[in-house]
N, C-alpha and C positions, 0 to 999 in steps of 0.2 A: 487260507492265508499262505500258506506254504505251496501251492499250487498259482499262485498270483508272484510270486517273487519268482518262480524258477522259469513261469514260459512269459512273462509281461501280461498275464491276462487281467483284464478282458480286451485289452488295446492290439495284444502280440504282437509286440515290437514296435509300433504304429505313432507311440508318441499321443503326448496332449493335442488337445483342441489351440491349444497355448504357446506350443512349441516354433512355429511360425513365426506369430507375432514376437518371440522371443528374438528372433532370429532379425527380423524387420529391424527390431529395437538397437539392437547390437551392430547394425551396417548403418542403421542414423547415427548413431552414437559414432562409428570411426568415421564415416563423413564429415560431422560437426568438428571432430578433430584435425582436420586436416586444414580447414579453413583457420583454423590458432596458428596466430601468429604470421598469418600473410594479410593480403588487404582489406579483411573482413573484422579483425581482430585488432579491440584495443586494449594497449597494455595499461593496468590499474593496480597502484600499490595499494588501494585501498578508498575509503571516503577520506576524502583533505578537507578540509579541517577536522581534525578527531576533536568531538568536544563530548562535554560533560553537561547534565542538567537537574539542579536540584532547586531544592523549596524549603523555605519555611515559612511561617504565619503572614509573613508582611513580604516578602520577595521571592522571585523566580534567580536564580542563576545559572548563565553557560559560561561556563571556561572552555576554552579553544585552543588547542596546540598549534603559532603559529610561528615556526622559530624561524630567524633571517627576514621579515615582512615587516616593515614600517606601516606605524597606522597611516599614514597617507596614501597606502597603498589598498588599506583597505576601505570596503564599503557597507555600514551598518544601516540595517531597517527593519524597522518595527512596526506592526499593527495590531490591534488588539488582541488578536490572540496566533502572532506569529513572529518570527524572527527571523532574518536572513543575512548573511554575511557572503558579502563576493570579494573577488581580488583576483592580482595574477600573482603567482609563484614563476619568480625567475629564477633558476639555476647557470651559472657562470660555465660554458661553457669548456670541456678538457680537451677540445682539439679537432681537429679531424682523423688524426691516425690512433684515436684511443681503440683499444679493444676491452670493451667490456665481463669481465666475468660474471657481475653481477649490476643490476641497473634496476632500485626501487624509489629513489627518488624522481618523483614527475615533475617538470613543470608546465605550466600552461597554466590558463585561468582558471576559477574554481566559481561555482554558488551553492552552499547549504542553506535550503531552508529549515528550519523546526517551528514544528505546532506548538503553541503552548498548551499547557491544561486547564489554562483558564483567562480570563484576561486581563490588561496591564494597562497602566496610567501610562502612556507613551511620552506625555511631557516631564516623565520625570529619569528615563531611563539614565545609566550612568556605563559608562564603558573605560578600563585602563588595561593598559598591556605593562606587564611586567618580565622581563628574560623569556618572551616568547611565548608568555601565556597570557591571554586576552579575557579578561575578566567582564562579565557584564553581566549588573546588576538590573534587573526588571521587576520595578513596583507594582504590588496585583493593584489591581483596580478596586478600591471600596468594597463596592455590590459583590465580588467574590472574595472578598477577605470574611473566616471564620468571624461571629458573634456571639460573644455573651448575653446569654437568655438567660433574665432573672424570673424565676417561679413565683407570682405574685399566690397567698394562703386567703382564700376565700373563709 
């Protein structure tokens, strides 16, 4: 042991089998860097619309953060076991001579899909936006709603 720390043995000096590829890895990786933020690179505050999705016995729900967006501006669709919302996000314009320090709000058009976990009575769905939060209620469908099984005593 003490003979392996002081001359690098059994390599002596030589390095992994690894060290190479290590090396490979580390000139992709500042390559890939360099292309951020020229014309290879798009700028992403994140997924738009941030939503939320929860359940209980009888409904699915997504709430959607969509603040400044008129429902006529957006577009809801459902099928059985999916949900999609599109739209464009417009932001008002600050000039031409603004200089930016910071810039995370995007606009351009958007589409999230979500899968449901199960599926939904689509003739019954129910959608209201209130201060920017877009509430949508999705009825499960019968055939996947939990049932009371009574134990019949032979």
């Amino acid at each position: 042991m003490f003979i392996k720390r002081i001359s690098g043995w059994p390599t002596f000096g030589w390095g992994s089998q690894f060290d190479e590829l290590e090396r490979m890895r580390g000139q992709l990786a500042l390559l890939a860097d360099r292309f951020k933020g020229g014309a290879f690179h798009e700028q992403f505050s994140g997924v738009f619309p941030l939503c939320n999705m929860t359940e209980d016995a009888h409904n699915f729900y997504i709430r959607a953060e969509l603040p400044g967006l008129k429902a006529e501006d957006l577009n809801i669709t459902v099928t059985g076991d999916s949900f999609s919302i599109s739209g464009e996000r417009q932001i008002k314009s600050d000039g031409p001579n603004v200089k930016y320090h910071r810039k995370e709000r995007e606009a351009g058009k958007f589409n999230r899909i979500i899968n449901l976990p199960g599926q939904i009575d689509v003739e019954k769905v129910e959608a209201r936006s209130v201060q920017g939060i877009l509430t949508v209620t999705l009825p499960k469908a019968e055939s996947t709603k939990p049932r009371q099984i009574t134990i019949k005593n032979s």
